[in-house]
C-alpha positions as CSV (number, residue, x, y, z in Angstrom):
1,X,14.8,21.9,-15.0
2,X,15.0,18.6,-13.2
3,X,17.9,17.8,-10.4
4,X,20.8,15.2,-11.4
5,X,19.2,13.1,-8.9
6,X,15.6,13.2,-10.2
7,X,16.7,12.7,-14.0
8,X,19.6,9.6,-12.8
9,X,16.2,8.5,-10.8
10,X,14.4,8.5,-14.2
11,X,17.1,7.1,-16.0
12,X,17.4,4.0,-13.8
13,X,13.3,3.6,-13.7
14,X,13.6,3.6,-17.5
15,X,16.6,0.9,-17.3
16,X,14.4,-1.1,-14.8
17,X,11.1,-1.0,-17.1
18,X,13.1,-2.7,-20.2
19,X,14.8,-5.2,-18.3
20,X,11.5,-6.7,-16.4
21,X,9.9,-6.5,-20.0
22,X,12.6,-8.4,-21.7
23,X,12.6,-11.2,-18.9
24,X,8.7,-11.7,-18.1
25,X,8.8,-11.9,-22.0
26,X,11.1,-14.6,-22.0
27,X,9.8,-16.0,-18.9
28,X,6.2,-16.3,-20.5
29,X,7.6,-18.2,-23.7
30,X,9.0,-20.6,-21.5
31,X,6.2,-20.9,-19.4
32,X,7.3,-19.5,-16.0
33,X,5.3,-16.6,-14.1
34,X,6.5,-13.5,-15.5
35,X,6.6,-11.9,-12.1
36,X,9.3,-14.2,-11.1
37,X,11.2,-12.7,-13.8
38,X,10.8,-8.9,-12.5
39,X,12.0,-10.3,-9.3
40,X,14.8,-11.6,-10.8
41,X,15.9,-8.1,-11.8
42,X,15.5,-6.9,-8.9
43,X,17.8,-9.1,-8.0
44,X,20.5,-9.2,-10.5
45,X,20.3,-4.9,-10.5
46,X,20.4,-4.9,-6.9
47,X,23.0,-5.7,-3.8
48,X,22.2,-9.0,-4.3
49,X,24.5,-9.3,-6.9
50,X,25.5,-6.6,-8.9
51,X,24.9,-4.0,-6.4
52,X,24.1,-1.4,-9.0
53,X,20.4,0.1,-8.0
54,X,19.3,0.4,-4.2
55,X,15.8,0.5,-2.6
56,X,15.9,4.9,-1.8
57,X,13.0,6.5,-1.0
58,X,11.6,7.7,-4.1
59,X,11.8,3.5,-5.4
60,X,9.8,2.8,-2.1
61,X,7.1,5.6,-3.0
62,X,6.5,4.0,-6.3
63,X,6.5,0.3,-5.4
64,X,4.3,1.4,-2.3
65,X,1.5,3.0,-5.0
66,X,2.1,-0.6,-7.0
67,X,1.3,-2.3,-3.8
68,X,-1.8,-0.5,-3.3
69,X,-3.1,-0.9,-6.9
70,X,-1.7,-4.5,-7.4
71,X,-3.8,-5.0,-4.2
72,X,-6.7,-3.1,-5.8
73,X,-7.1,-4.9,-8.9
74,X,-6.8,-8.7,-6.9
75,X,-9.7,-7.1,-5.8
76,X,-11.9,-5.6,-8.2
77,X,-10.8,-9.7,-9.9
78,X,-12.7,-11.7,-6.9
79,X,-15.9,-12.5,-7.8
80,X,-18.1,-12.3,-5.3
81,X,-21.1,-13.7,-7.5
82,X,-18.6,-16.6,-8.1
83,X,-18.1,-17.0,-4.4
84,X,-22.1,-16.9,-4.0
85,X,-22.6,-19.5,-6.3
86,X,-20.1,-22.2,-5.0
87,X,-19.9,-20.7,-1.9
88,X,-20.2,-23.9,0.5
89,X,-17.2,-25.7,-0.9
90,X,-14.9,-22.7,-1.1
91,X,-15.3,-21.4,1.8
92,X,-14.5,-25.2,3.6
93,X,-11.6,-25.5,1.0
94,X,-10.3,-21.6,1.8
95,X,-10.9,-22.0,5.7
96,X,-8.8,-25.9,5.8
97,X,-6.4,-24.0,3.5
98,X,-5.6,-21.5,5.5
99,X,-5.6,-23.5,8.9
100,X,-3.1,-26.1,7.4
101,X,-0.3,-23.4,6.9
102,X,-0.4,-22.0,9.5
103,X,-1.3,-24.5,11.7
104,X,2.1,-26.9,10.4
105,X,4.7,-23.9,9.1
106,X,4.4,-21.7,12.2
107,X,5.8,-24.2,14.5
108,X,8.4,-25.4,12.0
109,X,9.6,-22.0,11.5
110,X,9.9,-21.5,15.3
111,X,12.0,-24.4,15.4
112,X,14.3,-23.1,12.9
113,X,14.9,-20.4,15.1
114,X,12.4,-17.6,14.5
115,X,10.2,-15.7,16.8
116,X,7.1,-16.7,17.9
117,X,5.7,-13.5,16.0
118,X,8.0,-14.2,12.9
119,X,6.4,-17.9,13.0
120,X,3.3,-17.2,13.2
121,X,3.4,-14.3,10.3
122,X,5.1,-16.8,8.1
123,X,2.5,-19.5,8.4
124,X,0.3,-16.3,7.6
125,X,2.1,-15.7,4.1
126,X,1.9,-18.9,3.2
127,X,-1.7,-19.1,4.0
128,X,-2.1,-17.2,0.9
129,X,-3.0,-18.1,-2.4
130,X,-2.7,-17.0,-5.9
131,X,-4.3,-18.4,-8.6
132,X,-3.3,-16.6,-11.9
133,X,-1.1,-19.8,-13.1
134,X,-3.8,-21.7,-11.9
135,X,-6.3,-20.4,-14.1
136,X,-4.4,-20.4,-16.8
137,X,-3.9,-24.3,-16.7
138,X,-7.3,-25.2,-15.9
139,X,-8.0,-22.8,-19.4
140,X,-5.8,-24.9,-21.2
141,X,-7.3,-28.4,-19.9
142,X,-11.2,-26.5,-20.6
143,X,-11.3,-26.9,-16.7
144,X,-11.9,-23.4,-16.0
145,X,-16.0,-23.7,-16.1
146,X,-16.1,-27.1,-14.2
147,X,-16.6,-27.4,-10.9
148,X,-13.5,-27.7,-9.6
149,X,-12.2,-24.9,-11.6
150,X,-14.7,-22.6,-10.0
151,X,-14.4,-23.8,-6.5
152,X,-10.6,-23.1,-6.8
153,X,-11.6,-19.6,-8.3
154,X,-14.3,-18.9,-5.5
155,X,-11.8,-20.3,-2.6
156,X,-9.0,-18.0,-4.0
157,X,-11.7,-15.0,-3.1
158,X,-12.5,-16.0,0.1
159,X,-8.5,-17.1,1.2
160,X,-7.7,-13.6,-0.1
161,X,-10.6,-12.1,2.3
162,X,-9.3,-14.5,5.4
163,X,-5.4,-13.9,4.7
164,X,-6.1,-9.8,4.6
165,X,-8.0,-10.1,7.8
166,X,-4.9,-12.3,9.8
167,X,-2.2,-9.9,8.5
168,X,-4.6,-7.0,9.6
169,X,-5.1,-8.0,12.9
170,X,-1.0,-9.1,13.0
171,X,-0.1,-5.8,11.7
172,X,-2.7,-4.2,14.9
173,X,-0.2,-6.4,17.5
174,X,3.0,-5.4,16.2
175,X,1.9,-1.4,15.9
176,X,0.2,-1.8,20.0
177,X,3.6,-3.7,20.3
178,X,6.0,-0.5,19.1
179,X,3.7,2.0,20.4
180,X,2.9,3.6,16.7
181,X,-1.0,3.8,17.9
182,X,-0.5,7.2,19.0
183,X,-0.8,6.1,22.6
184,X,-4.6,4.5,22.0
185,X,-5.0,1.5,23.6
186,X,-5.6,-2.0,22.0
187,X,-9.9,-1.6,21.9
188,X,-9.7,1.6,20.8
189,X,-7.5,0.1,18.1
190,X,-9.7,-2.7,17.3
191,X,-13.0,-0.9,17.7
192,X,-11.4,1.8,14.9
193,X,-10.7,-0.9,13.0
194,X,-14.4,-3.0,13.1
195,X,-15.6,0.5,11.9
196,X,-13.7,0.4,9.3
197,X,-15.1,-2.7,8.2
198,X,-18.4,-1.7,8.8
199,X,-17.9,1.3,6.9
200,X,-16.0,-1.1,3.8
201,X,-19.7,-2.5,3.4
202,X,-21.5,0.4,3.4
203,X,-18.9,1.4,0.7
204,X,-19.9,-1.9,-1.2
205,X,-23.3,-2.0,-1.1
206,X,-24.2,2.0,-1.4
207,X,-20.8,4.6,-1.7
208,X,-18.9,2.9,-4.6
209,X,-22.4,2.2,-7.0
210,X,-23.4,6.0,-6.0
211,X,-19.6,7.8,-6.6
212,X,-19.1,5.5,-9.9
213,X,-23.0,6.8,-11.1
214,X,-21.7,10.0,-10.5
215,X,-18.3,10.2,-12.4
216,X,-20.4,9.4,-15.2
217,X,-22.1,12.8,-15.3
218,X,-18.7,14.5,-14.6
219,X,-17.2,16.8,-17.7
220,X,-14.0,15.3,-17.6
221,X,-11.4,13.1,-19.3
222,X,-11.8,9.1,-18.2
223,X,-14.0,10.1,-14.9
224,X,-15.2,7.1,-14.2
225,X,-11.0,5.9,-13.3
226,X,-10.1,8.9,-11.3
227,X,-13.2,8.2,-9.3
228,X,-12.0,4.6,-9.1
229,X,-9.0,6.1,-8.5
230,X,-10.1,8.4,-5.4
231,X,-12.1,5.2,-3.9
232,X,-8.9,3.1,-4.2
233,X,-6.4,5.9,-2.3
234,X,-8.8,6.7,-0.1
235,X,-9.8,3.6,1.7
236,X,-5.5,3.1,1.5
237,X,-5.0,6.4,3.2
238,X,-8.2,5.6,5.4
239,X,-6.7,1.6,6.5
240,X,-3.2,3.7,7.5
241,X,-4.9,6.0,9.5
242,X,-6.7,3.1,11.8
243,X,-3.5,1.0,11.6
244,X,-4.0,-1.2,9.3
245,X,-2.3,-1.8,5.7
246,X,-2.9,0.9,2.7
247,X,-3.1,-2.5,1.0
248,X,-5.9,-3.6,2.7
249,X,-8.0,-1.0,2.7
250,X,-7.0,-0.7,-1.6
251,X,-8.0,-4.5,-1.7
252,X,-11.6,-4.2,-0.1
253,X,-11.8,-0.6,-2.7
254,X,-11.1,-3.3,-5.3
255,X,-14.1,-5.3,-4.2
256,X,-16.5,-2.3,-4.0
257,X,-15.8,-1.3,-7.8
258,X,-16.1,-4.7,-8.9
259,X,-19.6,-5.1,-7.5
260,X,-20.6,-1.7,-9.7
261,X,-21.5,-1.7,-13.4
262,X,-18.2,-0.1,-14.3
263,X,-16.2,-3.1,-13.4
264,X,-15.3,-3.9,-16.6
265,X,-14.1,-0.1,-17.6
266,X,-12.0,0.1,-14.7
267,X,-10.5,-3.2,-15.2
268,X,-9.6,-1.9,-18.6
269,X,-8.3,1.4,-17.2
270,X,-6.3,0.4,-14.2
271,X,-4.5,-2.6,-15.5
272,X,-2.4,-0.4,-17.8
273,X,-1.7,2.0,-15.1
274,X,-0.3,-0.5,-12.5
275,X,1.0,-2.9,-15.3
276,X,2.6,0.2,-17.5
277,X,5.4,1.5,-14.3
278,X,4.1,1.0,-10.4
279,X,3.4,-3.0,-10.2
280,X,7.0,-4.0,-12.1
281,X,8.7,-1.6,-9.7
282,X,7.0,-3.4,-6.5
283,X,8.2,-6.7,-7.6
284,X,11.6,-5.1,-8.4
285,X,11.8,-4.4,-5.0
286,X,11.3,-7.2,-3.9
287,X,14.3,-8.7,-5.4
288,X,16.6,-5.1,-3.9
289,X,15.4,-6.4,-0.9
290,X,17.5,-10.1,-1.2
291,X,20.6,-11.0,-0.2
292,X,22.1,-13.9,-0.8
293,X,25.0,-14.2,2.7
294,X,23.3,-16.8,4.5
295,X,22.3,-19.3,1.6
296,X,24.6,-21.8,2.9
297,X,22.7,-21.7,6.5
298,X,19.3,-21.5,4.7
299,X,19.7,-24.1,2.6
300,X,18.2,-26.8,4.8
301,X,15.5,-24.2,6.0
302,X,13.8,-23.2,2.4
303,X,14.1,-26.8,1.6
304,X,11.9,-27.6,4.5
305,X,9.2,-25.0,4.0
306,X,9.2,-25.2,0.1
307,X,7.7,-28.9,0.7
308,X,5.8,-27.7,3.2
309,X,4.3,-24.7,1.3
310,X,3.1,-27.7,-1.3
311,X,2.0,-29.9,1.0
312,X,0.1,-28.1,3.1
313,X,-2.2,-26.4,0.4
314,X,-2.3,-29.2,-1.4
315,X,-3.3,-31.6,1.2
316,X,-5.0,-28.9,3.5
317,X,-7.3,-27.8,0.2
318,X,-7.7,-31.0,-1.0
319,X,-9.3,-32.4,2.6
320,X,-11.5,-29.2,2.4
321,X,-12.7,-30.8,-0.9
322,X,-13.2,-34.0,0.1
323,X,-15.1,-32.5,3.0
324,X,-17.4,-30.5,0.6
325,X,-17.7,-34.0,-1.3
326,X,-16.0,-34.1,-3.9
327,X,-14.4,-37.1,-5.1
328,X,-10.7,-37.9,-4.9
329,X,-8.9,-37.1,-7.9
330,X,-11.4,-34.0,-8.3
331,X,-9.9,-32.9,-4.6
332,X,-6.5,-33.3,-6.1
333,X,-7.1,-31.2,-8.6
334,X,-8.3,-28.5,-5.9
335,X,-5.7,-29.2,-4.2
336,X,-3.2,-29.2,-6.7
337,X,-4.9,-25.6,-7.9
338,X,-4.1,-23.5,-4.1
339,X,-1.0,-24.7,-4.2
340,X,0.8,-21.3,-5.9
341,X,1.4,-18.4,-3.6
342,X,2.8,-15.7,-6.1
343,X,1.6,-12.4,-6.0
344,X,-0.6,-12.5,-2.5
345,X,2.2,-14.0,-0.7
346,X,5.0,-12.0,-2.0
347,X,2.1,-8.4,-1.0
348,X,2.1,-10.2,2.5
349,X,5.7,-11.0,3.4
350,X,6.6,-7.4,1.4
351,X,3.8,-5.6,4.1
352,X,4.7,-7.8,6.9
353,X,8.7,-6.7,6.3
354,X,8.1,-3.4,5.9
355,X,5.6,-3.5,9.9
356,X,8.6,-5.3,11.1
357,X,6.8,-8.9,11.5
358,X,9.9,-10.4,9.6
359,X,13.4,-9.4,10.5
360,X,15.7,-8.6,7.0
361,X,17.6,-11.7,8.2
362,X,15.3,-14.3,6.6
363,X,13.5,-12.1,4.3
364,X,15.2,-13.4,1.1
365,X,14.9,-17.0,2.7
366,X,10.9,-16.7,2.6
367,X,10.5,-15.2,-0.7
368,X,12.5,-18.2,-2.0
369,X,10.1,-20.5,-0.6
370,X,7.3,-18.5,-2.2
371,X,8.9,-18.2,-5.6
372,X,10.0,-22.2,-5.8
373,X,6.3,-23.1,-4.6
374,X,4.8,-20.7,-7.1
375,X,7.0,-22.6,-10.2
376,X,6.3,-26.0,-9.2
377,X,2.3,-25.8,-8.4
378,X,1.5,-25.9,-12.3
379,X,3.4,-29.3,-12.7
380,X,1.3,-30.4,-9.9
381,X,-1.9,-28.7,-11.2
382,X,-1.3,-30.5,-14.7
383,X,-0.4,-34.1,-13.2
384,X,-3.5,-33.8,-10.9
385,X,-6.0,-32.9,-14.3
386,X,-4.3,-35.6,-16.6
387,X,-5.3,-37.9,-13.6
388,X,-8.5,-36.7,-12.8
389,X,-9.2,-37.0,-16.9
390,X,-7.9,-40.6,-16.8
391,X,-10.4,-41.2,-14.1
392,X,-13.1,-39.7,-16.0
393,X,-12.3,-41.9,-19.0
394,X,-12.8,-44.8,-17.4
């Protein structure tokens, strides 16, 4: 028999599911991210404004496994042959990109009141980039196989590699800061950490091929996942236990399968599993985790950082562009394509909340920012290709 609290539990996950399927359906026919729309729920269900479900224990445990495969399959999705291939101009337009935010939002922030820490970690979420609207507007221009189209795909890659590194380091000052390394000090830290990432490309080049080559000679139902599976938890569980992120250590798992021949099986496999109950409940969560009390003191503030958030990818991506030499309207189309933060930035400010690099105070404020950047970049990206078509023309 299940407890009264495990089956309401089950009951309320059951509500939940419907509801973000219902609005990301409706928020797809109208053209708007359908994440935005499982936020929204979160919202709506939570203290927010109806105050009906709250962020308990077993609702962090599941949207902390959607983290970790959401996290998982961004990276089993970066090409690194992609990345190869144009890797010159993407890694000037990811490296500019990243400086820009950080470099302009950080001290902005801190004169809005934060903490030097808080500052600095926002201009690291916003640093991030994610391009899933992108792509899908560049597919419906045909940009997708042009240049630009796969600079913006291999600069997402490397801006995802850069941005996991600064909140990994971030998250290794706060836990040396609150004392949860177990009384190590800092190089210990670090040097556990540099292992790690020595023993991520070991995984890469020789682990991940040889455990994936060995499911398949296993005698049991859809191997090759649980093996996928076991990689994925295991470098999260491994990340944790040097002081990093779960979420990092799932993301660089991610990049491991994706460089074996399963990629395409586990794609397959692991979509459904994140897509079907854990990754709607993480962005769920993210909207329990808004309140709405200070909206007329914030007003000013997410104005601020939303134009900012555009601005400085667009104009910090676009120079990298112009720097790789491209021509102008072709760097405004690059530019125009970094500009959404989605689901990378709302993983970073969720993580950063939950290591204490953002106080509850301005958490709503920030995902705000994120979610009004994330609907406006496609209008940009669209003005940008109808110009950079006009210029073609001519």
């Amino acid at each position: 028999m299940i407890g009264g609290n495990q089956m309401e539990f089950i009951a309320v996950l059951a509500g939940l599911l419907l509801a973000t399927q219902i609005v990301a359906h409706l928020c797809r026919r109208v053209g708007i991210p359908e994440v935005i729309g499982q936020i929204l729920v979160g919202i709506i269900a939570g203290p927010g404004i109806l105050n009906w479900v709250h962020l308990d224990t077993m609702m962090n445990e599941f949207q902390e496994i959607g983290v970790i495969i959401l996290m998982f399959i961004a990276g089993l999705e970066s090409d690194l042959s992609l990345l190869k291939k144009y890797l010159k101009p993407a890694v000037i337009v990811a490296i500019v990109g990243v400086i820009f935010p950080v470099a302009l939002m950080s001290p902005v922030s801190y004169l809005f009141g934060f903490t030097k820490l808080e500052s600095v970690f926002i201009g690291v979420i916003f640093s991030a980039t994610s391009v899933s609207i992108s792509v899908a507007v560049l597919r419906e221009f045909k940009y997708l196989d042009s240049k630009e189209g796969a600079t913006i795909l291999g600069a997402a890659v490397a801006d995802d590699i850069i941005g996991v590194i600064l909140l990994s380091i971030m998250i290794s000052v706060v836990n040396q800061a609150e004392d949860k390394t177990g009384g190590q000090p800092l190089w210990a830290v670090l040097l556990l950490q540099v292992l790690f990432f020595g023993g991520t490309y070991l995984l890469v080049k020789w682990l991940a091929p040889y455990m994936m080559h060995l499911s398949e000679h296993l005698l049991t139902v859809a191997s090759p996942s649980v093996m996928a599976m076991i990689i994925c938890l295991g470098m999260a569980a491994l990340a944790d236990w040097v002081g990093l992120s779960g979420a990092v250590g799932s993301f660089f798992a991610g990049i491991a399968v994706a460089n074996t021949h399963r990629k395409q099986t586990i794609d397959r496999s692991f979509i459904p599993i994140g897509y079907a109950l854990f990754i709607p409940l993480f962005f769920v969560s993210v909207g329990l985790n808004m309140r709405f009390d200070r909206l007329n003191e914030s007003f000013i503030f997410v104005i601020v950082m939303t134009v900012l958030a555009c601005f400085t990818k667009l104009f910090g991506c676009g120079t990298g562009a112009k720097l790789a030499g491209f021509e102008l309207h072709s760097s405004y189309v690059v530019g125009s394509g970094m500009v959404a933060r989605g689901e990378m930035a709302l993983i970073t400010a969720q993580i950063g909340y939950q290591a204490h690099l953002l106080s509850s105070m301005y958490y709503s404020d920030v995902i705000t920012v994120i979610i009004l950047a994330t609907v406006i970049a496609p209008f940009m990206l669209k003005h940008a290709l109808h110009n950079s078509i006009a210029q073609q023309s001519k």
